[in-house]
C-alpha positions as CSV (number, residue, x, y, z in Angstrom):
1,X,-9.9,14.6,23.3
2,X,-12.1,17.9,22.6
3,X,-15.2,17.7,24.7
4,X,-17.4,18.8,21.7
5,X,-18.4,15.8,20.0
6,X,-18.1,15.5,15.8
7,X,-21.3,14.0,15.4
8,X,-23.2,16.4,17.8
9,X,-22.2,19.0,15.7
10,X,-24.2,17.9,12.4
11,X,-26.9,16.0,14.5
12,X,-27.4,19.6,16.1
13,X,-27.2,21.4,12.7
14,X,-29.7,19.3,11.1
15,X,-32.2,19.4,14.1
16,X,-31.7,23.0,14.5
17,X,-31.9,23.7,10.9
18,X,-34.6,21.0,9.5
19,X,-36.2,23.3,6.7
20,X,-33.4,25.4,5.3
21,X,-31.5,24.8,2.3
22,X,-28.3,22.6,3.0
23,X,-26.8,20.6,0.2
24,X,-27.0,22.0,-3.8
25,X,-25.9,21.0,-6.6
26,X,-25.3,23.8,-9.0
27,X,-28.3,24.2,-11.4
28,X,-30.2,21.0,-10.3
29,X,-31.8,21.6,-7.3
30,X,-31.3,21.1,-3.6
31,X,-31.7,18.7,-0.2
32,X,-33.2,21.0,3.1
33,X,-31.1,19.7,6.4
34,X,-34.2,17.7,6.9
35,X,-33.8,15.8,3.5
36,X,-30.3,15.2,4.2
37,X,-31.1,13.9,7.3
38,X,-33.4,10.9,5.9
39,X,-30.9,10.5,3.3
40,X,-28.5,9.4,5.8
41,X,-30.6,7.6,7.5
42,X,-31.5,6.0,3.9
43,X,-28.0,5.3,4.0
44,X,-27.2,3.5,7.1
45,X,-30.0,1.2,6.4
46,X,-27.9,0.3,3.1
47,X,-24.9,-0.1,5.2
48,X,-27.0,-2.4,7.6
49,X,-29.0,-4.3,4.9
50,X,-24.8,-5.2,3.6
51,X,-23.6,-6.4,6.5
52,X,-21.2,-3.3,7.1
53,X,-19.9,-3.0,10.7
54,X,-18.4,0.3,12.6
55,X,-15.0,0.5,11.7
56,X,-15.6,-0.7,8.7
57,X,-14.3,1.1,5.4
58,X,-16.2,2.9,2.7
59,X,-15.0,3.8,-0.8
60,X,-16.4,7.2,-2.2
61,X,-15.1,8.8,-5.5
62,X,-16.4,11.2,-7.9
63,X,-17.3,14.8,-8.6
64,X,-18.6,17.2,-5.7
65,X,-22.2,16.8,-5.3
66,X,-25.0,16.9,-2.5
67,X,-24.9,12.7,-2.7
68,X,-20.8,12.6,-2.3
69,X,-21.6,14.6,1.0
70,X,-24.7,12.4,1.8
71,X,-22.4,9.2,1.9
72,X,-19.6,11.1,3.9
73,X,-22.2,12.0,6.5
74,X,-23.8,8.9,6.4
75,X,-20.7,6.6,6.8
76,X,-19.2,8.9,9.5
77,X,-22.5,9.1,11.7
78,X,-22.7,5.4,11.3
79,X,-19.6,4.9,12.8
80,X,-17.5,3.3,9.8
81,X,-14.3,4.7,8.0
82,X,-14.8,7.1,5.0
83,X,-12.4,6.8,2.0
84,X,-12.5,9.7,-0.4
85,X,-10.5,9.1,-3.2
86,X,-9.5,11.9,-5.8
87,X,-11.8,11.9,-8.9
88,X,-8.5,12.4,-11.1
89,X,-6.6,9.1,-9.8
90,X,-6.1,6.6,-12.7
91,X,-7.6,3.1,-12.7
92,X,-5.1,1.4,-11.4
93,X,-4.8,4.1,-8.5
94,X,-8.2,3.7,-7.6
95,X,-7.9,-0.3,-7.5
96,X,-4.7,-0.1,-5.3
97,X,-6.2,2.3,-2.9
98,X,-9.4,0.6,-2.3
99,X,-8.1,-3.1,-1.8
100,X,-5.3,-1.6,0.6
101,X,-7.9,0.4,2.8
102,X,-10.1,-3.1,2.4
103,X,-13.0,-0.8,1.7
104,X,-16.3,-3.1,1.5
105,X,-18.5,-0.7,-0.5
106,X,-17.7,1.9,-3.4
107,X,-20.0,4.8,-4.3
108,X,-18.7,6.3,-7.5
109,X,-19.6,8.7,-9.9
110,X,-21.2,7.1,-13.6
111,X,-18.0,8.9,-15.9
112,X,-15.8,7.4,-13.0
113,X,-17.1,4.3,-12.8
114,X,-17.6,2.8,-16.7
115,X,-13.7,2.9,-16.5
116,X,-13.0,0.6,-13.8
117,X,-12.7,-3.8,-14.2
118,X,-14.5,-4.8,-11.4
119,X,-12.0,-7.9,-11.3
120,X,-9.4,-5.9,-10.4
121,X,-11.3,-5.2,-6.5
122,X,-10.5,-8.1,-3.7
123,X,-13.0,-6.8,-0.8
124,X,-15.5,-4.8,-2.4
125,X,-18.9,-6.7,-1.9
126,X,-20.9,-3.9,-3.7
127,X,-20.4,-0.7,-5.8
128,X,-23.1,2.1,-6.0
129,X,-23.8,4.7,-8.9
130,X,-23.4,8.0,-6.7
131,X,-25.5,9.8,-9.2
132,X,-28.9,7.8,-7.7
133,X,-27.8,5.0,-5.5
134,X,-28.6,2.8,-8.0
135,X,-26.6,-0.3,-8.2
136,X,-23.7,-0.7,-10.3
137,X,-22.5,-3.9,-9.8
138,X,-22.9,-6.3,-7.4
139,X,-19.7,-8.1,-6.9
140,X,-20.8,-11.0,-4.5
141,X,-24.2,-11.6,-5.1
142,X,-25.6,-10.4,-1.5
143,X,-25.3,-6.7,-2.5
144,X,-29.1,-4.9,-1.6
145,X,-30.5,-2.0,-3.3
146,X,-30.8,1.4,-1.8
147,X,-34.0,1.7,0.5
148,X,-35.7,4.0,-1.1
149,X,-39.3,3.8,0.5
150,X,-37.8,4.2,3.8
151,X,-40.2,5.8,6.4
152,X,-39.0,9.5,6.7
153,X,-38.4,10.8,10.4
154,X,-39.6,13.6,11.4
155,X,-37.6,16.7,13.2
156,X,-38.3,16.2,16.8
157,X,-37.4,12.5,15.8
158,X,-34.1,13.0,14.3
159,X,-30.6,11.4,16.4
160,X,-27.7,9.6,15.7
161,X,-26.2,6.9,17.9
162,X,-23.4,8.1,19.5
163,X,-20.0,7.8,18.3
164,X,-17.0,8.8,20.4
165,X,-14.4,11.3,19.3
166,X,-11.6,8.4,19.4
167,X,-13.2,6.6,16.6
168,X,-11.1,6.5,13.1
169,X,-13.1,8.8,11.0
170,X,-11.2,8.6,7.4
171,X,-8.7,7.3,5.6
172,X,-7.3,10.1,3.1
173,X,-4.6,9.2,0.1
174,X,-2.9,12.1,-0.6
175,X,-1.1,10.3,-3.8
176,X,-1.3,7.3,-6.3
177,X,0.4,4.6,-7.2
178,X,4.3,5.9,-6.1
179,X,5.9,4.3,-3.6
180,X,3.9,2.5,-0.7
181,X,0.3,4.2,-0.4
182,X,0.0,7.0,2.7
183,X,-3.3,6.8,3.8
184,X,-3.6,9.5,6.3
185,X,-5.9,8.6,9.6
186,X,-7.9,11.0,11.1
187,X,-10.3,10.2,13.9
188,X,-13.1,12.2,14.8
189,X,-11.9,14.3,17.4
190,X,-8.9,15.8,14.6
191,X,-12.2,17.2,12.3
192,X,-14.2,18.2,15.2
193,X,-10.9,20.1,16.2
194,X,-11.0,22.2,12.5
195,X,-14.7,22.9,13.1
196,X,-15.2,24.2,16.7
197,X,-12.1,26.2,15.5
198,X,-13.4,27.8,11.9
199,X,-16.5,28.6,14.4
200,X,-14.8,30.4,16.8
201,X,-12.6,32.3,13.9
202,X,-14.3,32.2,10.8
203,X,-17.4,34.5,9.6
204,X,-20.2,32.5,9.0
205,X,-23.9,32.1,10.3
206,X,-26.9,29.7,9.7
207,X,-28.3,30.6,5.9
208,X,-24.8,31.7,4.9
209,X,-24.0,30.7,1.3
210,X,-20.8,29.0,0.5
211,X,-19.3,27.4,-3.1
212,X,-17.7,24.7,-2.5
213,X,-16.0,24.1,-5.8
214,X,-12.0,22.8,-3.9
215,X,-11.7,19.0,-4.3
216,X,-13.8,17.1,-1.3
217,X,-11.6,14.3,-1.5
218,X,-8.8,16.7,0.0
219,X,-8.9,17.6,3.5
220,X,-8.7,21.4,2.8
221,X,-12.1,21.7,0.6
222,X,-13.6,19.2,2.6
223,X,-13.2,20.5,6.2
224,X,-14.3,24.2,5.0
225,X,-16.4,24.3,2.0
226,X,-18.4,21.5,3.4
227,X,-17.9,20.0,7.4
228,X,-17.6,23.7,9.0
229,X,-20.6,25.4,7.0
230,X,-22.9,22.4,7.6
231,X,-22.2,22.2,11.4
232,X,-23.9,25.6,11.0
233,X,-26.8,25.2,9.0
234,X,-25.2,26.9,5.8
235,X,-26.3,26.6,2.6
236,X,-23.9,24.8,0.0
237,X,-23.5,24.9,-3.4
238,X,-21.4,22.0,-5.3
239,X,-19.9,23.4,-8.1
240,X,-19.6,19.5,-9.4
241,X,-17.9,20.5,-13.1
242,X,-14.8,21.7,-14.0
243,X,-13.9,24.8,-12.2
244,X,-12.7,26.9,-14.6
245,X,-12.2,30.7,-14.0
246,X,-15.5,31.4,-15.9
247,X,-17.9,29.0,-14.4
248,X,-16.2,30.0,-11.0
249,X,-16.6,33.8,-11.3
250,X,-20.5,33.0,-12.7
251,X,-21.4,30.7,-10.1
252,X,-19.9,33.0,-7.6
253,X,-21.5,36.0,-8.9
254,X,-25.0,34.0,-9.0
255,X,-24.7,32.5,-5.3
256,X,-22.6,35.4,-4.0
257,X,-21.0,33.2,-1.2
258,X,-20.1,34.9,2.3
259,X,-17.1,33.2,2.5
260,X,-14.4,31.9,-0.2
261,X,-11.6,29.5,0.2
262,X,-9.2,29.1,-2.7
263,X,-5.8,28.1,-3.5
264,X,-3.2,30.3,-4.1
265,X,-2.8,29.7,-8.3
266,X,-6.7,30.9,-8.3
267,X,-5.3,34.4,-7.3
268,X,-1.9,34.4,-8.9
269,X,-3.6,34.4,-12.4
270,X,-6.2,37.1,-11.6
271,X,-3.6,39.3,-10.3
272,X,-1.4,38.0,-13.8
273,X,-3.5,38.0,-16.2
274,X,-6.0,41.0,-15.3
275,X,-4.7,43.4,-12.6
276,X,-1.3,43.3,-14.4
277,X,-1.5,44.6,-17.2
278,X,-3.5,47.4,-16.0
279,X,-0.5,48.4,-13.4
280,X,2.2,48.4,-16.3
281,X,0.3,51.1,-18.0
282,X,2.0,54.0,-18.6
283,X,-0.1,56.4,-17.6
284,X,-1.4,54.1,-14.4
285,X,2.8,53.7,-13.6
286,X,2.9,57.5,-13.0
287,X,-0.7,57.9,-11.3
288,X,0.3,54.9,-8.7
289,X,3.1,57.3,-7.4
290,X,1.1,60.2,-6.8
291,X,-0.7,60.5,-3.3
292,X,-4.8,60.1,-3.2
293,X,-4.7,59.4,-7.0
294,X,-3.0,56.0,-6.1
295,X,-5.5,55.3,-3.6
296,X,-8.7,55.9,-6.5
297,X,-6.7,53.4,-8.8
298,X,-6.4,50.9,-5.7
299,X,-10.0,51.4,-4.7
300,X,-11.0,50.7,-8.6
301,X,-9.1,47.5,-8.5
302,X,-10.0,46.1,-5.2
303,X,-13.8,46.7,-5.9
304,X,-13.2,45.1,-9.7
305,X,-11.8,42.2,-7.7
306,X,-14.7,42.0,-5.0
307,X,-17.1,42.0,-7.7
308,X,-15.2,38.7,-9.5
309,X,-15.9,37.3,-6.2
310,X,-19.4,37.9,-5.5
311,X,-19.7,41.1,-3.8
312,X,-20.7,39.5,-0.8
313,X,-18.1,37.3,1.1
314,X,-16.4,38.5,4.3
315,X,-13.1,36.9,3.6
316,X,-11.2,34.8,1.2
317,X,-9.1,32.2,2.8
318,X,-5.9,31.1,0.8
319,X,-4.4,27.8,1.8
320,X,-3.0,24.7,0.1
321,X,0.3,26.2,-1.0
322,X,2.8,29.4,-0.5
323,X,0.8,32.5,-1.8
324,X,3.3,34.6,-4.3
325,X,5.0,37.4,-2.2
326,X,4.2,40.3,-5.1
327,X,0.5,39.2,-5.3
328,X,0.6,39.5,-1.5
329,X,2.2,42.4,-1.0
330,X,-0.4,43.9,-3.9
331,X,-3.5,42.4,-2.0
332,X,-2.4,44.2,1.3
333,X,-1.7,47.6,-0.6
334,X,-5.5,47.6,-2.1
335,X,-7.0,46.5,1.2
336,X,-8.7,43.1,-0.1
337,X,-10.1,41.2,2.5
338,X,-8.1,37.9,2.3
339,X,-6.4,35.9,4.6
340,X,-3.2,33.0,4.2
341,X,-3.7,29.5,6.2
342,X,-1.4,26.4,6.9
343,X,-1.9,23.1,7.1
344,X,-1.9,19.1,6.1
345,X,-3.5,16.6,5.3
346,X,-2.5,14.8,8.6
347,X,-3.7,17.3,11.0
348,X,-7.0,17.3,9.3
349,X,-6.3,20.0,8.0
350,X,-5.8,23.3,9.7
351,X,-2.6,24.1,11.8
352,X,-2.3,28.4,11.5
353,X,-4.6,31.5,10.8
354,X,-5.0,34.6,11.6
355,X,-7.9,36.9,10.4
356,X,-7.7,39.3,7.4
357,X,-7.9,42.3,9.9
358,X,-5.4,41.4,11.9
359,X,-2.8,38.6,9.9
360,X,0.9,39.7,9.3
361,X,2.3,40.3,5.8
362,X,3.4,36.7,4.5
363,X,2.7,35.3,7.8
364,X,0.3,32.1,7.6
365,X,-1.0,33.2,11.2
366,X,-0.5,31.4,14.4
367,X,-1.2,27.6,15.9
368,X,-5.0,27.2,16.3
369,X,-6.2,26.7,19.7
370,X,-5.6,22.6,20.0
371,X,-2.2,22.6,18.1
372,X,1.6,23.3,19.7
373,X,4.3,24.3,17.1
374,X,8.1,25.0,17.3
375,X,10.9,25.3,15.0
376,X,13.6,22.9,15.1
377,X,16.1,25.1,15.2
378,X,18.4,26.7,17.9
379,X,16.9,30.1,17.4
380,X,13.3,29.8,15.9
381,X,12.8,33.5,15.6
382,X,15.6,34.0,13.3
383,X,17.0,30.4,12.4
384,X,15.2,29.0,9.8
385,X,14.1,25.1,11.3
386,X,11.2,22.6,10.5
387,X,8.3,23.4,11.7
388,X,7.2,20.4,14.6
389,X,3.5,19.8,15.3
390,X,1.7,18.6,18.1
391,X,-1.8,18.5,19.2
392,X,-5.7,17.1,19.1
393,X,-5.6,16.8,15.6
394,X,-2.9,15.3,14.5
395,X,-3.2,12.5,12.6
396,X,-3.0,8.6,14.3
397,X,-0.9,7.5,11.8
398,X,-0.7,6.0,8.4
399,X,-2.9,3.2,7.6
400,X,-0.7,-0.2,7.4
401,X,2.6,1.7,7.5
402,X,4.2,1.8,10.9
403,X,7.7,2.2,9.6
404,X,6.5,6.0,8.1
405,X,4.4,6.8,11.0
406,X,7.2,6.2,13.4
407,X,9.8,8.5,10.8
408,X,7.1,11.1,10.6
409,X,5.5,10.8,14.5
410,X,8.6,10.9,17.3
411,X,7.9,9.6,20.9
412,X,7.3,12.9,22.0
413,X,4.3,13.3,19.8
414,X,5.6,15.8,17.4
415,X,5.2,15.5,14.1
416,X,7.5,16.2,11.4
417,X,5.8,18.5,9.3
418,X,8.8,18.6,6.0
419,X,7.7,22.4,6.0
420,X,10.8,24.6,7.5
421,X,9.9,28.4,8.8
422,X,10.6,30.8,11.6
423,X,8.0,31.7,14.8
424,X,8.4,35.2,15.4
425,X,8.0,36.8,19.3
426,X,3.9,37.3,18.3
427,X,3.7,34.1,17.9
428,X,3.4,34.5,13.9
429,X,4.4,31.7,11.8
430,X,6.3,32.1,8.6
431,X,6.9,29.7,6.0
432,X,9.9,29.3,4.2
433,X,10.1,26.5,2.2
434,X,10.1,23.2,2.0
435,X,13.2,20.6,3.4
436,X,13.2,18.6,0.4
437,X,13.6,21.3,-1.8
438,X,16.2,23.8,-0.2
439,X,19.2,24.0,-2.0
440,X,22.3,24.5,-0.2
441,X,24.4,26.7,-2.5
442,X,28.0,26.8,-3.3
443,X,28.6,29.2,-0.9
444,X,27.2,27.0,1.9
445,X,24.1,29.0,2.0
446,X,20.4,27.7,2.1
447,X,18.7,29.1,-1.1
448,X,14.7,28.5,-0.9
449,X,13.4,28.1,-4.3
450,X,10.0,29.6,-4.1
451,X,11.7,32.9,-3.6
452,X,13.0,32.8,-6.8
453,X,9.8,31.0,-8.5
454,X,7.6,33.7,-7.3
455,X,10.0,36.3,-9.5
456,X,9.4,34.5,-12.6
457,X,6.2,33.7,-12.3
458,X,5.0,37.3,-12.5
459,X,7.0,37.7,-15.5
460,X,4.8,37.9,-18.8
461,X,6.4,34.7,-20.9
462,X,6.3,32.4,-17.9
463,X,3.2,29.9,-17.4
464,X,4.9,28.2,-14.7
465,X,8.6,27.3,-13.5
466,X,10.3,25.3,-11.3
467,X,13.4,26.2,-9.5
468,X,16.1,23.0,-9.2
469,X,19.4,22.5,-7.6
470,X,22.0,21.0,-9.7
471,X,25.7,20.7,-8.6
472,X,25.4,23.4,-6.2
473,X,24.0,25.5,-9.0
474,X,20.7,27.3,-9.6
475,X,18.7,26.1,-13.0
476,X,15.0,27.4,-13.4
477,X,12.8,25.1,-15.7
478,X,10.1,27.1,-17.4
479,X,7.0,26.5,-19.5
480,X,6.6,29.6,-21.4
481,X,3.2,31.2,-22.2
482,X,2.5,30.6,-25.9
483,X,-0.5,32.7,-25.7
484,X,1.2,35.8,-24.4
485,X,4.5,34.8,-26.6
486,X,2.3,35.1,-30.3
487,X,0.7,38.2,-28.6
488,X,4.1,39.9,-28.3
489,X,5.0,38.8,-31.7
490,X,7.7,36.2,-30.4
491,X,8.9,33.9,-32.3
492,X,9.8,30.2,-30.7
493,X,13.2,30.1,-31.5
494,X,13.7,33.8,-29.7
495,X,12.4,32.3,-26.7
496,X,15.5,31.5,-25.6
497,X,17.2,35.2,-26.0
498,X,14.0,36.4,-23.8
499,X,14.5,34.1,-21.5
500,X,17.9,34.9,-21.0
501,X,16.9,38.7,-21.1
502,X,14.9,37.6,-18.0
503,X,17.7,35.5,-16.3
504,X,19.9,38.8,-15.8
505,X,16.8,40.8,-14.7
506,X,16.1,38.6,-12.2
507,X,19.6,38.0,-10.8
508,X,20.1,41.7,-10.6
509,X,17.2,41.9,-7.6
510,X,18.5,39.0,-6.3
511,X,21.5,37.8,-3.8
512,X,24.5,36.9,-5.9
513,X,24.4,33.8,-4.2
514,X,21.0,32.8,-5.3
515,X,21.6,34.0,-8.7
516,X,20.1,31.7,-11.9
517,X,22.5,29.6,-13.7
518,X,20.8,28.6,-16.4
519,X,17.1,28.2,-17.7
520,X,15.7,25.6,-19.4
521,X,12.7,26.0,-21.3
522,X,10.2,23.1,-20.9
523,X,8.0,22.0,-24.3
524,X,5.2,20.7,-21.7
525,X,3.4,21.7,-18.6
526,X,4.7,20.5,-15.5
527,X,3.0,17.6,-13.4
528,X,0.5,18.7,-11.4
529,X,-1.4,17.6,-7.6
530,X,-5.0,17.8,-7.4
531,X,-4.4,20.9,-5.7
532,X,-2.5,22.4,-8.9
533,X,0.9,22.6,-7.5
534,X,3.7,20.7,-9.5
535,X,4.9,17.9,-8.4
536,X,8.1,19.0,-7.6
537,X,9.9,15.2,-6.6
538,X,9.5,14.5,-10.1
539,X,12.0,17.1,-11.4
540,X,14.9,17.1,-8.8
């Protein structure tokens, strides 16, 4: 166990920060530290007035908001087990996942909640609106209302009871209804790892604005839109709609956020559907190869991209999936201040990073302090192996499901990550794929698909793709881009002849042995995570 103590860290934050904005909702106002602070405290009385014990398991689901991160404090501080659920699981998900973590209260958004038969629960004794605390339904008859009149403390006042680091801190379900639920544990000490970490690496200070518009329910928004910025008295803004490019790039430009974290499909349609078509110009395809004019052109871009962003942030931090090599390569040519992470959901969730100064080309960085990695592999700097993990916040285990903790977690303490990569002699790490999905080609040789994804997906007619293995062959599904198809005058039944144009375009930059077979073209959109990456099992 870290000697820095989870709880200390927001106890401290609040104390230190009592009068300054903390938690906002976008548009509708906003809770000072101190006002958070008496919320929680508002909180644990509820939990009290119910009967809830530590260790006991709290439900929370809806859209991001200053009162979804009210309950997450509260439960944490209090010493029970939070259980965020995704806002877009089905009904039936959301039943399944609360009876199996035995959750004894649900706080739920209104839009969320209207949906659900309250039949379908087996331990829930009470379920709150997370709106206002109001009651929703009180399933046993003992449920209490929330304590609003409760005397406020006052700043010199303020402390939580202690809780150790060792203490299960959330239970997070990182799918549905397929297959036995995996409900990742994380303690305390794993988040208090991925804070005193982003504090020691990442730019931020007390009054520091951040968007936090990521999905809270995932481990990734969570830890750094929300648990890191608060243990420093930030200010945060919950985007809590829809986060489509628009409202992202207005709110963005209104709060002008000092640091960013976003997933890589956020920048892979910026750099598709804007920067582009500006580089295929003509006249800009001749300029880009002359000396000093290339680097006015660059400039012009990377300050047109700044602005989208806010004009104001330090850094944008790209995690959650493998960042398209050409957008990459573009970013580090025009000197945009971004940076690539790694990690999981069972290590809380940070495992590598490197800064934006210093950060290798496709390289998610190296192991953060508390973490040890190797590649399983007999020569991990050239030898492509899966990537191990071991360290202080890595997961306990799955929640009821010791067979897939003991596949996942070996004696040693090493987790199998599923992830495979190289470590080069700096220490750099460098994904390359994913186990399940290699395909091991007729030749005998390993082909990663995202190699050949990231080719297509820059192309004009492609929305998104997925590269498959099928009798030692290479197939690419693809949903074309209508929009982009009936601007180019394309008709549907010539889809197929552009595509194949396509096929031998891309097989002439690439291996023979990972050349493209055949590709399919898809009617609709492919199955998506929460975190907008297709759900690849689903098309093997």
């Amino acid at each position: 166990m870290i000697k820095e103590n989870l709880i200390k860290y927001f106890e401290n934050a609040i104390r230190e920060n009592w009068d300054k904005k903390a938690l906002c909702d976008y548009g509708n106002g906003h809770l000072t530290y101190g006002e958070t602070a008496n919320n929680i405290l508002k909180i644990h009385k509820l939990f009290e007035d119910n009967g809830i014990r530590k260790g006991d398991k709290i439900g929370l689901i809806g859209k991001n908001s200053a009162n979804w991160a009210s309950v997450y404090l509260a439960t944490i501080s209090y010493g029970a087990v939070i259980v965020p659920l995704l806002q877009d699981f089905k009904p039936v998900d959301i039943y399944n996942l609360i009876n199996h973590s035995e959750s004894k209260l649900l706080f739920g958004s209104p839009f969320i909640l209207e949906n659900l038969e309250i039949d379908q629960f087996e331990n829930l004794s009470c379920i709150y609106n997370l709106d206002n605390f109001s009651f929703n339904h009180d399933c046993n008859g003992k449920g209490v209302k929330f304590p609003e009149q409760h005397p406020d403390v006052k700043e010199n006042d303020f402390k939580f009871t202690e809780v150790p680091n060792d203490t299960l801190a959330a239970i997070l379900y990182t799918s549905g209804t397929s297959g036995q639920p995996k409900g990742v544990m994380l303690n305390h000490n794993s988040l208090a790892v991925n804070i005193r970490y982003a504090q020691a690496n990442m730019p931020l200070i007390s009054e520091d604005r951040i968007v936090s518009f990521l999905p809270l329910a995932h481990s990734y928004g969570c830890a750094f839109e929300f648990l890191y910025p608060f243990s420093l008295g930030c200010t945060i803004t919950f985007l809590g709609k829809l986060p489509t490019p628009s409202i992202v790039v207005q709110a963005f430009n209104e709060i002008k956020p000092r640091l960013i974290l976003t997933v890589p499909l956020v920048m892979e349609k910026i750099y598709k559907n804007k920067i582009k078509p500006v580089l295929n110009k003509p006249a800009v395809r001749v300029m880009i190869k002359i000396p000093l004019v290339n680097k006015i052109i660059f400039n012009k871009i990377r300050k047109s991209l700044e602005e989208s962003f806010g004009n104001n942030f330090k850094e944008v931090v790209i995690g959650g999936a493998k960042l398209n090599r050409e957008v990459e390569v573009f970013l580090k040519k025009i000197r945009f201040r971004f940076s690539v992470g790694y990690g999981m959901t069972e290590c809380g969730p940070l495992i590598a990073y490197d800064g934006w100064k210093t950060t290798k080309i496709h390289s998610t960085g190296k192991a953060i302090d508390a973490v040890e990695l190797k590649i399983d592999s007999r020569d991990p700097q050239n030898r492509v192996g899966e990537i191990l993990i071991r360290g202080e916040n890595v997961m306990l285990g799955y929640y009821k499901n010791p067979e897939i903790t003991a596949q996942t977690i070996n004696k040693d303490g090493w987790m199998h990550s599923g992830d495979l990569g190289i470590i080069d002699k700096d220490g750099y790490l460098f994904i390359k794929g994913r186990n399940k999905s290699m395909i091991l080609g007729a030749s005998g040789k390993n082909i990663y698909p995202e190699d050949i994804e990231s080719k297509l997906d820059n192309l004009p007619l492609v929305s998104e793709c997925l590269v498959v293995g099928r009798d030692a062959k290479v197939v690419a599904m693809v949903y074309p881009d209508h929009d982009k198809r009936k601007l180019f005058g394309i008709k549907e039944d010539e889809l197929e002849a552009a595509f194949e144009d396509y096929k031998n375009e891309i097989n002439e930059e690439l291996p023979a042995y990972m050349n493209i077979s055949k590709i399919e073209i898809r009617e609709k959109e492919f199955e998506k995570t929460p975190k907008k990456s297709i759900k690849r099992y689903l098309y093997k």
